[in-house]
C-alpha positions as CSV (number, residue, x, y, z in Angstrom):
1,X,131.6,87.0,100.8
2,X,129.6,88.6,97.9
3,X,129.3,92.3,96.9
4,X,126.5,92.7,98.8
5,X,127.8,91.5,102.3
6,X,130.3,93.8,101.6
7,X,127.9,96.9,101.2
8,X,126.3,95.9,103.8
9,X,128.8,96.0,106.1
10,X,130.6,99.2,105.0
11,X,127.2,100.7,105.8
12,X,126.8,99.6,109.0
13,X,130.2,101.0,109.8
14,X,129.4,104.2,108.9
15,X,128.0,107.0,111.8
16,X,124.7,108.0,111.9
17,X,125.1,111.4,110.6
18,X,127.0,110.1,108.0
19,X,124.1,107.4,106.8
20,X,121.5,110.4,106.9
21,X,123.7,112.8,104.8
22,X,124.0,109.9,101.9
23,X,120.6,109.1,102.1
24,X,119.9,112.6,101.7
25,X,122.4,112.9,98.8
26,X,121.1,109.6,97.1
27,X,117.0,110.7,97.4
28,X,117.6,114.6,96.4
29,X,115.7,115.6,93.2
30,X,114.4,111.7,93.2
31,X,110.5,111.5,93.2
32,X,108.8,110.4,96.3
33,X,109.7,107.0,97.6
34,X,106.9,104.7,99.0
35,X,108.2,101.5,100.7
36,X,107.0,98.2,99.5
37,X,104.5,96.7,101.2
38,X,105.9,94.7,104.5
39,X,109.3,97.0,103.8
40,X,110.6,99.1,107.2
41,X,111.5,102.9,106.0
42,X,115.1,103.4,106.9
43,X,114.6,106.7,108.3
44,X,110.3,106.9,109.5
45,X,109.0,110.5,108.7
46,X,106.2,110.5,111.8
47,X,107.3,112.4,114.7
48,X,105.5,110.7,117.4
49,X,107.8,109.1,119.7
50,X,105.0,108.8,122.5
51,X,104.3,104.8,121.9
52,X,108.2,104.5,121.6
């Protein structure tokens, strides 16, 4: 198991609450993020749920 299998899974144990809070602390005072192209946004910023 690599470094990375191991950050993976120690994120995926985290709570929700807690994965919002550090991706909060990681993006604060970093410029705007736009995904790559074909790249999911871990947390979506639209706010209609109506097609969900």
């Amino acid at each position: 198991m690599n470094a990375a299998d191991l950050a993976d899974i120690w994120w995926n144990e985290q709570p929700p609450e807690r994965r919002i809070a550090i991706h909060g602390w990681l993006s604060k005072d970093a410029p705007a993020h736009h995904p790559i192209e074909g790249q999911l946004e871990m947390f979506p910023t639209d706010t209609d749920r109506t097609n969900r």
